[in-house]
TIRO-367033 format. One record per residue (C-alpha): x, y, z; residue in one letter; residue number from 1. Coordinates in Angstrom, 1 decimal. Example, Ala and Ser with C-alpha at 12.3 -4.5 7.8 and 13.67 -1.06 7.14 Angstrom:
TIRO-367033
<xx 12.3, yy -4.5, zz 7.8, resn a, resi 1> $
<xx 13.7, yy -1.1, zz 7.1, resn s, resi 2> $
END
This chain:
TIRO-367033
<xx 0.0, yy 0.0, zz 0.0, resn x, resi 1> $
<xx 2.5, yy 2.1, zz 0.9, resn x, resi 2> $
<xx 4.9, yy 1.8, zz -2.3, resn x, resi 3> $
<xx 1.4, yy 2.1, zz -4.1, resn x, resi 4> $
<xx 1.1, yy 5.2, zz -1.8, resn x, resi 5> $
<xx 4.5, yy 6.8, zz -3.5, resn x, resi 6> $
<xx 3.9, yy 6.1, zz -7.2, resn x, resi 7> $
<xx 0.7, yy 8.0, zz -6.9, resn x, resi 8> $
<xx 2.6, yy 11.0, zz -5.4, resn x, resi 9> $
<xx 5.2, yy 10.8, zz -7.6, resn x, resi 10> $
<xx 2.7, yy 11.0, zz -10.9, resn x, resi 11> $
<xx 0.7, yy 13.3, zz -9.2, resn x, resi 12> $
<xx 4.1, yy 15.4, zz -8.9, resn x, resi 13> $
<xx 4.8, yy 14.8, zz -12.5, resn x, resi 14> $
<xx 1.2, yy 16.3, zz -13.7, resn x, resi 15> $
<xx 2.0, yy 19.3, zz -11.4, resn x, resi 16> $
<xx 5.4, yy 20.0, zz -13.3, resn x, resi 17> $
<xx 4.1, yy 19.3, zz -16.8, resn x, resi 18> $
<xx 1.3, yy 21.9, zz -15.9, resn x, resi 19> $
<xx 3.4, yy 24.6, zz -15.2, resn x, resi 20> $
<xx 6.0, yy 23.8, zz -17.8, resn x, resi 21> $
<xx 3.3, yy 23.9, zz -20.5, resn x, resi 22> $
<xx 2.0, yy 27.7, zz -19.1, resn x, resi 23> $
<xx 2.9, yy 30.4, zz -21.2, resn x, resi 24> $
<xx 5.4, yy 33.5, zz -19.8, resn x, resi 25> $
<xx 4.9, yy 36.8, zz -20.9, resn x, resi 26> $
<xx 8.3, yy 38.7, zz -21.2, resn x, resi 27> $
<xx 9.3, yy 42.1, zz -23.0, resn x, resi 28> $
<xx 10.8, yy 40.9, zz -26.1, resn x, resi 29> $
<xx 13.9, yy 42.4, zz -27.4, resn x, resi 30> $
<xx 15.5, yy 42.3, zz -30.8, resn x, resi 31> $
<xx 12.3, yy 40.4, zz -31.8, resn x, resi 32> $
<xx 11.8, yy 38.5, zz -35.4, resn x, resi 33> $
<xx 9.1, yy 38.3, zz -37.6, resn x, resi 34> $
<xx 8.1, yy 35.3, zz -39.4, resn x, resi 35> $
<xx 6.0, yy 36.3, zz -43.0, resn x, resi 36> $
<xx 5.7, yy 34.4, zz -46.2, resn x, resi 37> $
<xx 3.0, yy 33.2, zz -48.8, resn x, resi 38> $
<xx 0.6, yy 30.2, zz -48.6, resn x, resi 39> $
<xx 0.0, yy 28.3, zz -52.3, resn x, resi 40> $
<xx -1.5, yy 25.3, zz -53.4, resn x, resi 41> $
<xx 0.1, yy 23.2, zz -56.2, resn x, resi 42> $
<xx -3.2, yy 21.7, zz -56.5, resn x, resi 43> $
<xx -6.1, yy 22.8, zz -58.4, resn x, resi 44> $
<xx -9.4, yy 23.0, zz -56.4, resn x, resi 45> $
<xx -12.5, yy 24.3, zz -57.1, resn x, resi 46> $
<xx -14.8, yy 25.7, zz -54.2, resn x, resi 47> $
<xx -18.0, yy 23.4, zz -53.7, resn x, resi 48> $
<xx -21.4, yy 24.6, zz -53.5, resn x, resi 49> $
<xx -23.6, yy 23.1, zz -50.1, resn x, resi 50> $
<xx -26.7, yy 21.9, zz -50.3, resn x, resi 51> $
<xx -29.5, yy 23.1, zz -48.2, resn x, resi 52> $
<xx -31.4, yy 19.9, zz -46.5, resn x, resi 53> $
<xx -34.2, yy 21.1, zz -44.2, resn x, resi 54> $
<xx -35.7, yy 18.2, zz -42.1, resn x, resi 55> $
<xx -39.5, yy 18.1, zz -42.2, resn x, resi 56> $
<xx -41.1, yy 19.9, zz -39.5, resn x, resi 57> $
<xx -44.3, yy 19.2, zz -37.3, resn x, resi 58> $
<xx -45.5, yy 22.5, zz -38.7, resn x, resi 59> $
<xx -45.3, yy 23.4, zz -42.1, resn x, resi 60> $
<xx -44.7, yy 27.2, zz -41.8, resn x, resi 61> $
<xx -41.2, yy 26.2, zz -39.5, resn x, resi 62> $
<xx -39.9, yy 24.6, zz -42.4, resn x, resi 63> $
<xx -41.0, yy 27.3, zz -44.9, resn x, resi 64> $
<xx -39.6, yy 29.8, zz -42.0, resn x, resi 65> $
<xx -36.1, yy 28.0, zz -42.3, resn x, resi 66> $
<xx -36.1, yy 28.0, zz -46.0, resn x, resi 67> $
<xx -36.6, yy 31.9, zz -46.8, resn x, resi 68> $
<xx -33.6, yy 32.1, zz -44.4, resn x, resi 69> $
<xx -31.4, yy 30.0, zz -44.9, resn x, resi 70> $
<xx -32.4, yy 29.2, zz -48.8, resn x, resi 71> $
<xx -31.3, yy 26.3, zz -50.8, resn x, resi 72> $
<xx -28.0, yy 25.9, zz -51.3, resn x, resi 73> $
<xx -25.0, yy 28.4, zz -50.5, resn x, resi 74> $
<xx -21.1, yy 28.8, zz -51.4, resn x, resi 75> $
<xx -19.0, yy 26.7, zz -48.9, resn x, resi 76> $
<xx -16.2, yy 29.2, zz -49.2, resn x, resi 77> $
<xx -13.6, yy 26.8, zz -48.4, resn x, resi 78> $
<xx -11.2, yy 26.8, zz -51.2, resn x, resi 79> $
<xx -10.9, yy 30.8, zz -51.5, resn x, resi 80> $
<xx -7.9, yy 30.7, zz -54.1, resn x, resi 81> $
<xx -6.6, yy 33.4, zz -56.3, resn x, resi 82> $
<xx -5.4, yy 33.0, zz -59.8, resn x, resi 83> $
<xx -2.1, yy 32.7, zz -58.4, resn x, resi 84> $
<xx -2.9, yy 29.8, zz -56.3, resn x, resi 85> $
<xx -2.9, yy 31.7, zz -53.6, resn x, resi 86> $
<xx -4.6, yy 30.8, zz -50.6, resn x, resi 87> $
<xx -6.7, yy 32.2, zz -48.2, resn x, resi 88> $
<xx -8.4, yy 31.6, zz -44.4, resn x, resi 89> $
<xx -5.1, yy 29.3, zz -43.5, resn x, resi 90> $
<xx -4.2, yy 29.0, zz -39.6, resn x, resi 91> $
<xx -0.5, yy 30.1, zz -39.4, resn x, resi 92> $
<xx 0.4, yy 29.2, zz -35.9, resn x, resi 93> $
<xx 3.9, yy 29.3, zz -33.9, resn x, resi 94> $
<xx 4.1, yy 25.4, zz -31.9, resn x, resi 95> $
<xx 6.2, yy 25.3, zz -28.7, resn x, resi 96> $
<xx 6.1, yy 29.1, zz -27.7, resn x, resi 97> $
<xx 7.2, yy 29.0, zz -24.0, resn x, resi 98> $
<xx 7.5, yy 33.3, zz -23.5, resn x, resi 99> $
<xx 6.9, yy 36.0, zz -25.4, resn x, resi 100> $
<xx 4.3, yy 39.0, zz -26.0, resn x, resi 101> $
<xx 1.2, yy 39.0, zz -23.8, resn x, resi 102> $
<xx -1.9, yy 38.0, zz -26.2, resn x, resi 103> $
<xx -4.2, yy 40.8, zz -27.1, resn x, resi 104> $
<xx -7.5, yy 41.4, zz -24.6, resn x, resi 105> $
<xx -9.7, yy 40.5, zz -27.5, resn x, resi 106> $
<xx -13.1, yy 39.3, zz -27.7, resn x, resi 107> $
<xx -14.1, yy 36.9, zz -30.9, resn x, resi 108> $
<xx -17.4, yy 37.7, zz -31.8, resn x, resi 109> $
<xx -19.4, yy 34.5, zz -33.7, resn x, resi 110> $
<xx -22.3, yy 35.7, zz -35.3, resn x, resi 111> $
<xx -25.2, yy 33.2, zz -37.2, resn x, resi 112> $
<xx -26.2, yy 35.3, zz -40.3, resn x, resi 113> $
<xx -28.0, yy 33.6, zz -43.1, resn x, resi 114> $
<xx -27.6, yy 30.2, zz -41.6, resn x, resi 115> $
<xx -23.3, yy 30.6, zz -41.7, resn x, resi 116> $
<xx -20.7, yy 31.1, zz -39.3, resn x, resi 117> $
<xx -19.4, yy 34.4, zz -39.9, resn x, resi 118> $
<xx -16.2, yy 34.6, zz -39.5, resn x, resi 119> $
<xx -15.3, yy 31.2, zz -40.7, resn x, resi 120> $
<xx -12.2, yy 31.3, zz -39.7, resn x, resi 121> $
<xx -11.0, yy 33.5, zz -36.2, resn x, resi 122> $
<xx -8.3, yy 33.7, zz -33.9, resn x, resi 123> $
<xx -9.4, yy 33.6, zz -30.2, resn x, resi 124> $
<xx -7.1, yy 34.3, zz -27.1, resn x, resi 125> $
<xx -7.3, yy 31.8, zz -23.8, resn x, resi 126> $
<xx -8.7, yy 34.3, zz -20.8, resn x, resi 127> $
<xx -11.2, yy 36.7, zz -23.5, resn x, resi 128> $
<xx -14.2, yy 35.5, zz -24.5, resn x, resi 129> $
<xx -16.5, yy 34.5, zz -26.8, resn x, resi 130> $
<xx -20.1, yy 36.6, zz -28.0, resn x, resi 131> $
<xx -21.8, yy 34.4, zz -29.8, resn x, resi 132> $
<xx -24.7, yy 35.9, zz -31.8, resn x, resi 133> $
<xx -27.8, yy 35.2, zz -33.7, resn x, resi 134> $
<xx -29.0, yy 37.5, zz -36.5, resn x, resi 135> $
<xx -31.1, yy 35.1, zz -37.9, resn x, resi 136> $
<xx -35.1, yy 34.9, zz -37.1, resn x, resi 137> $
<xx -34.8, yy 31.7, zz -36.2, resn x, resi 138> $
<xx -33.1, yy 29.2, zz -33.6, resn x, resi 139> $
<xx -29.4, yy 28.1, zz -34.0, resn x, resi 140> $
<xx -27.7, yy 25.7, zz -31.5, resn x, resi 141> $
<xx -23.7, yy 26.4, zz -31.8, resn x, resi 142> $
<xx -21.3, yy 24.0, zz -30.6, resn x, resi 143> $
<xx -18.0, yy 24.9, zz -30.0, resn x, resi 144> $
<xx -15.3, yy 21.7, zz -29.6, resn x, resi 145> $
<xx -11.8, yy 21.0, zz -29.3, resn x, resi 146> $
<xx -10.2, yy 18.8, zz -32.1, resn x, resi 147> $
<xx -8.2, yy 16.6, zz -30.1, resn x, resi 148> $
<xx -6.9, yy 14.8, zz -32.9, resn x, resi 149> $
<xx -8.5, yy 13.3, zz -36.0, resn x, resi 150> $
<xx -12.3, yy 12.3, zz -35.4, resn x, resi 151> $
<xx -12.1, yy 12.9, zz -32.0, resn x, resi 152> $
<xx -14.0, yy 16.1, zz -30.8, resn x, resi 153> $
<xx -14.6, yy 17.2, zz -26.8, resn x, resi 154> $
<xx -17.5, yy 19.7, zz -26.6, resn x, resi 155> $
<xx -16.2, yy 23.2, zz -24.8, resn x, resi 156> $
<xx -19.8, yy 25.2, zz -25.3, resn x, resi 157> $
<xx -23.2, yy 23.8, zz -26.6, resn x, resi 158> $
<xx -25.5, yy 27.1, zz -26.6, resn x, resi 159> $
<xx -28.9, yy 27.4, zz -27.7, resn x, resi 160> $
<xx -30.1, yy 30.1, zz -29.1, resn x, resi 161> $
<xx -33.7, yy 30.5, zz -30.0, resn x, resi 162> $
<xx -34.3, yy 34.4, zz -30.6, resn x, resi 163> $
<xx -33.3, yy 36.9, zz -33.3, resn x, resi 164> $
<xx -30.7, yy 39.6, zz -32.1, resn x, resi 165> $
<xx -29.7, yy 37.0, zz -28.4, resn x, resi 166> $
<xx -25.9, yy 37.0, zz -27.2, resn x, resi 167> $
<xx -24.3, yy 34.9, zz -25.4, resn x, resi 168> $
<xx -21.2, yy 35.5, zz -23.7, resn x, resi 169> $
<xx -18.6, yy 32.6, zz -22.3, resn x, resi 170> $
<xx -15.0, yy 32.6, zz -21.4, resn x, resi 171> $
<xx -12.2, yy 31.2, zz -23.3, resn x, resi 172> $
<xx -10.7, yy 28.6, zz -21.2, resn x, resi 173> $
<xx -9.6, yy 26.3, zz -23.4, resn x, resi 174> $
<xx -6.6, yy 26.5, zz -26.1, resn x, resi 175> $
<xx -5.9, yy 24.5, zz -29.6, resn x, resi 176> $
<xx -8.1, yy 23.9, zz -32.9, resn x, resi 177> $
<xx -12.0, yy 24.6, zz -32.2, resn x, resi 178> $
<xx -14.4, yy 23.0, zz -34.7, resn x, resi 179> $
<xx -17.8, yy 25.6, zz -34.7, resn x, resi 180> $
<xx -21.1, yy 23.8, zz -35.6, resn x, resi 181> $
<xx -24.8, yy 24.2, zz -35.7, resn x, resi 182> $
<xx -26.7, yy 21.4, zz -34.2, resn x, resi 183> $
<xx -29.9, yy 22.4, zz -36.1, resn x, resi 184> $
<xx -28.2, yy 22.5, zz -39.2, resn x, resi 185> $
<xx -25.6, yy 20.5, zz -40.3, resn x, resi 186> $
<xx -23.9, yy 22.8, zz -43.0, resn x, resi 187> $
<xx -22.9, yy 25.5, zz -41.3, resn x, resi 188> $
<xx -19.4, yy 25.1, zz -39.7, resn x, resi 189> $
<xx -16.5, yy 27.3, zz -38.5, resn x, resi 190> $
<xx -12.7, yy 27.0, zz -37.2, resn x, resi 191> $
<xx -11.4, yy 28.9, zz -34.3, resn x, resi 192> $
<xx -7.6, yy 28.6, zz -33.0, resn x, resi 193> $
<xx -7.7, yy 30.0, zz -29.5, resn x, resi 194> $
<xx -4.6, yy 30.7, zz -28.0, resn x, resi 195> $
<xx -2.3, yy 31.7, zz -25.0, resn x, resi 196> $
<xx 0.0, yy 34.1, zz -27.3, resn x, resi 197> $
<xx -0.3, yy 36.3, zz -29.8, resn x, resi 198> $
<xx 1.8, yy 34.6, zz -32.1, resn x, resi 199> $
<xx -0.8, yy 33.4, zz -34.9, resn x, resi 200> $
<xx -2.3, yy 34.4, zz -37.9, resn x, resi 201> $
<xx -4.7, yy 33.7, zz -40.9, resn x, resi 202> $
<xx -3.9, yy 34.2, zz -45.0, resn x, resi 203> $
<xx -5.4, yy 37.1, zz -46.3, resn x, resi 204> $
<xx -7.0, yy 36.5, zz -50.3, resn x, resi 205> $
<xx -3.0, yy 37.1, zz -51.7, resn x, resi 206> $
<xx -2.0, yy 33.6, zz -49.4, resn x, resi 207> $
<xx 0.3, yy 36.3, zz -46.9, resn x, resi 208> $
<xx 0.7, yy 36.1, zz -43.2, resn x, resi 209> $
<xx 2.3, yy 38.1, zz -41.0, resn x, resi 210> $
<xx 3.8, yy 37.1, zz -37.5, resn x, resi 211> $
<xx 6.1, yy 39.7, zz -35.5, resn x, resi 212> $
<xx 7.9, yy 40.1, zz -32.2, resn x, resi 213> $
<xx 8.5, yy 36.4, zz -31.9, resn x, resi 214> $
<xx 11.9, yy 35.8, zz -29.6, resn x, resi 215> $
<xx 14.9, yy 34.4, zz -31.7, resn x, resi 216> $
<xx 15.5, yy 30.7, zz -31.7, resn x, resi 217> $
<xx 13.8, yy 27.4, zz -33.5, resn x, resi 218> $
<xx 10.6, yy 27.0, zz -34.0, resn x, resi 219> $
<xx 8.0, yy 24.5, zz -35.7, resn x, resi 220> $
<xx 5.1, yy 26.0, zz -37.6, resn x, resi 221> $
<xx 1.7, yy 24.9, zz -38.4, resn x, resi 222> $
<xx -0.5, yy 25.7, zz -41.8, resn x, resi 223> $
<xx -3.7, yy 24.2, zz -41.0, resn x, resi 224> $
<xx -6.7, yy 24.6, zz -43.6, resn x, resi 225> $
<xx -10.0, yy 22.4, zz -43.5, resn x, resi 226> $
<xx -9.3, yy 21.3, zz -47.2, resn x, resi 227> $
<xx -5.9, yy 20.9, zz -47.2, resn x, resi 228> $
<xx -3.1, yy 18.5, zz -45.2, resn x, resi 229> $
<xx -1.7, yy 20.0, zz -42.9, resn x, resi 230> $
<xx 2.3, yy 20.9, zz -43.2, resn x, resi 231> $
<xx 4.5, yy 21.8, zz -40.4, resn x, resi 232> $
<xx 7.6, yy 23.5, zz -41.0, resn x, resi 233> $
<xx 10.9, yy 24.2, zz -39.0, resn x, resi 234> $
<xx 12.4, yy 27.6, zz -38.8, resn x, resi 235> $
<xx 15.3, yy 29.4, zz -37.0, resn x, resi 236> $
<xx 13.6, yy 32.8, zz -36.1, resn x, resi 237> $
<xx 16.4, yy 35.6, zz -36.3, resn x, resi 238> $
<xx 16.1, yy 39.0, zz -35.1, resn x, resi 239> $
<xx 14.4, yy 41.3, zz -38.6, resn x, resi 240> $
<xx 12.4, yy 39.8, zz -41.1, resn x, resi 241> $
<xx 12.3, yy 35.6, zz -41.3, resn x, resi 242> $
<xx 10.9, yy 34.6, zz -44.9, resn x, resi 243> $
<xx 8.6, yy 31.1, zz -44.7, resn x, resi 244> $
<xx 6.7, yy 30.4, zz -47.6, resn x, resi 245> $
<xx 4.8, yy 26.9, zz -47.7, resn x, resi 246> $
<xx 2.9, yy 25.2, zz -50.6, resn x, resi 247> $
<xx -0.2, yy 22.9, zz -49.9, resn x, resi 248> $
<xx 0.1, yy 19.5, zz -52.2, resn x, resi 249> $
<xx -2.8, yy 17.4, zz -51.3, resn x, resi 250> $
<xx -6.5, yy 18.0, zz -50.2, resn x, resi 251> $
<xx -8.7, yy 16.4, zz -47.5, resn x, resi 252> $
<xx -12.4, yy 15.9, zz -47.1, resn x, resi 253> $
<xx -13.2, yy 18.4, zz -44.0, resn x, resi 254> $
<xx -15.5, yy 16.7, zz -41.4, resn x, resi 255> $
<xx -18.3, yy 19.0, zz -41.9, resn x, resi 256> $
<xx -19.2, yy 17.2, zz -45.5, resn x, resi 257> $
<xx -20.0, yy 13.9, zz -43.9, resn x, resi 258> $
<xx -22.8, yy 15.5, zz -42.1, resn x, resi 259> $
<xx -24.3, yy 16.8, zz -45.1, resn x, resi 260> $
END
């Protein structure tokens, strides 16, 4: 009992340590870098339209409610690609930042308009919140969830929200990839990466992203994009401008189009 007794205090010890080794100092940065570069896809894609499936409802003018809102079909958005290749609404985010800038005081307001997420893509910070909002005459039910890893989803917020013009506001406890959905309807979708620095970003339409005041020294980065495979790439970070350009090769199904 006793040597039972001492493994449980020494793992219990160990979950203590890799607690506060995985917390996030802020420090004045000096002689900061900035990571920027370019996002492109060597493969053409062309951005699908989703159809509108309402379920039949117990009264008639619910479903015909539904309809004049929500219509039926709409553009997913996902592949938003330039002539170039360029590529937009890609998460650009540092891996392994131990100290560094304090992240902004920002809220991330999600807002159900026309039966979509808008934004579809947003950077949220651990210790803000979240506003999440219905402009929509009728009910939405939004989900927020952590991706732990691949098909495996744990729920962070499930809020209901029956009314036109209703807010709801909830803390931001919880870091990594967020998966948005609607319970009521199983098209809409949205990604969230919330996070304990500042030291993320998202493609604008011409693919570029924009990362500064990052302390010198190696770093892995993440592209992540729901139609794309991920890449991670490796960088020194130097003091001055750091030059990362990556290059999506292969697509991916996002989870969202099984429900449809």
């Amino acid at each position: 009992m006793k040597r039972i007794a001492l493994i449980t205090l020494a793992l219990l010890f160990s979950l203590v340590n890799l607690s506060h080794a995985a917390r996030y100092k802020v420090v004045e940065v000096k002689n900061g870098g900035t990571i920027k570069g370019k996002v492109k896809t060597a493969v053409s894609v062309k951005d699908p339209t989703i159809p509108i499936n309402i379920s039949p409802k117990e009264k008639p003018e619910d479903a015909k409610k539904i309809r004049e809102v929500c219509g039926t079909s709409q553009k997913a958005n996902m592949y938003l690609v330039s002539p170039a290749g360029e590529v937009k609404n890609v998460f650009v985010i540092v891996l392994g930042v131990k100290q560094g800038k304090a992240a902004p005081k920002k809220d991330l307001v999600i807002d159900n308009t026309k039966c979509a997420f808008d934004p579809l893509v947003g950077i949220a910070y651990v210790k803000s919140k979240y506003v999440i909002k219905n402009s929509d005459p009728i009910l939405h039910n939004t989900s927020l969830g952590k991706i732990v890893r691949k098909g495996v989803r744990r729920t962070v917020y499930n809020l209901a929200l029956p009314h036109k013009g209703q807010i709801i506001k909830k803390k931001n406890r919880v870091s990594g990839l967020i998966d948005v959905k609607c319970d009521a309807h199983s098209w809409m979708r949205a990604y969230v990466y919330s996070s304990k620095h500042p030291y993320v970003a998202i493609t604008d339409e011409k693919g570029n992203f924009e990362i500064k005041d990052l302390p010198p020294g190696k770093y892995k980065v993440k592209f992540w994009h729901e139609g794309f495979q991920e890449v991670v790439k490796e960088i020194e970070v130097k003091p001055g401008v750091n030059t990362l350009n990556v290059t999506f090769t292969k697509t991916r199904k996002p989870a969202f189009m099984s429900r449809l």
